[in-house]
C-alpha positions in Angstrom: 108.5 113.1 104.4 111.6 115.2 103.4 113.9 113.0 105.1 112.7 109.8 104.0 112.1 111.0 99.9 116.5 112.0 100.4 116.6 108.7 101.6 115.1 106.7 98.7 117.4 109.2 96.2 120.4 108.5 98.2 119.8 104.4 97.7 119.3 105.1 94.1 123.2 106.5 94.2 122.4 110.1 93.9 124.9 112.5 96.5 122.3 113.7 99.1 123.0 115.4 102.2 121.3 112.9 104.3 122.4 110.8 107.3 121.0 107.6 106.6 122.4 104.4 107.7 121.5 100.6 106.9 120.6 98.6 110.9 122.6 95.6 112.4 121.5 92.9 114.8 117.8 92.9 115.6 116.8 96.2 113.3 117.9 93.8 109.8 116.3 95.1 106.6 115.4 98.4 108.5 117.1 101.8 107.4 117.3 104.4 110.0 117.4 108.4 109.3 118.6 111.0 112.0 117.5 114.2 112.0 119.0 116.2 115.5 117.5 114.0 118.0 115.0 112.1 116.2 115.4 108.9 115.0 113.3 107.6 112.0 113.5 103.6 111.4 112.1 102.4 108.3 112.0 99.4 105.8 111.3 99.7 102.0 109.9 97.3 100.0 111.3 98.7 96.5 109.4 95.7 93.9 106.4 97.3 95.4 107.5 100.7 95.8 106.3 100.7 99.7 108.0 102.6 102.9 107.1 101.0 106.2 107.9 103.5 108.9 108.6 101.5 111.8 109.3 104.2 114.7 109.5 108.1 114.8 111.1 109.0 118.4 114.0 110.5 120.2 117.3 108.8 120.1 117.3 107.1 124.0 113.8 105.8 123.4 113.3 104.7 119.5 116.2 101.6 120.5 114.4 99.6 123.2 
């Protein structure tokens, strides 16, 4: 829940220390935190105020 409240401050334009990076290709509209090894891919739905967490897994498996 830390990770993805950084996230939502970060998109707002304030300096977190956060890696947080907008997804390409098939993952479009989805937002993907990394945390070590863990991958967190999410969308938010900001007129609502919603966070749809997609997938919480490791790197080599969240992709396929």
């Amino acid at each position: 829940m830390y990770y993805l409240s950084q996230s939502i401050k970060k998109l707002q334009g304030e300096n977190t220390n956060v890696d947080l990076r907008k997804m390409k290709g098939e993952w479009d509209g989805f937002f993907r935190i990394r945390t070590g090894k863990i991958r967190i891919i999410f969308k938010i739905n900001f007129p609502i105020k919603q966070i749809y967490i997609d997938q919480i897994d490791y790197r080599g498996d969240v992709y396929k």
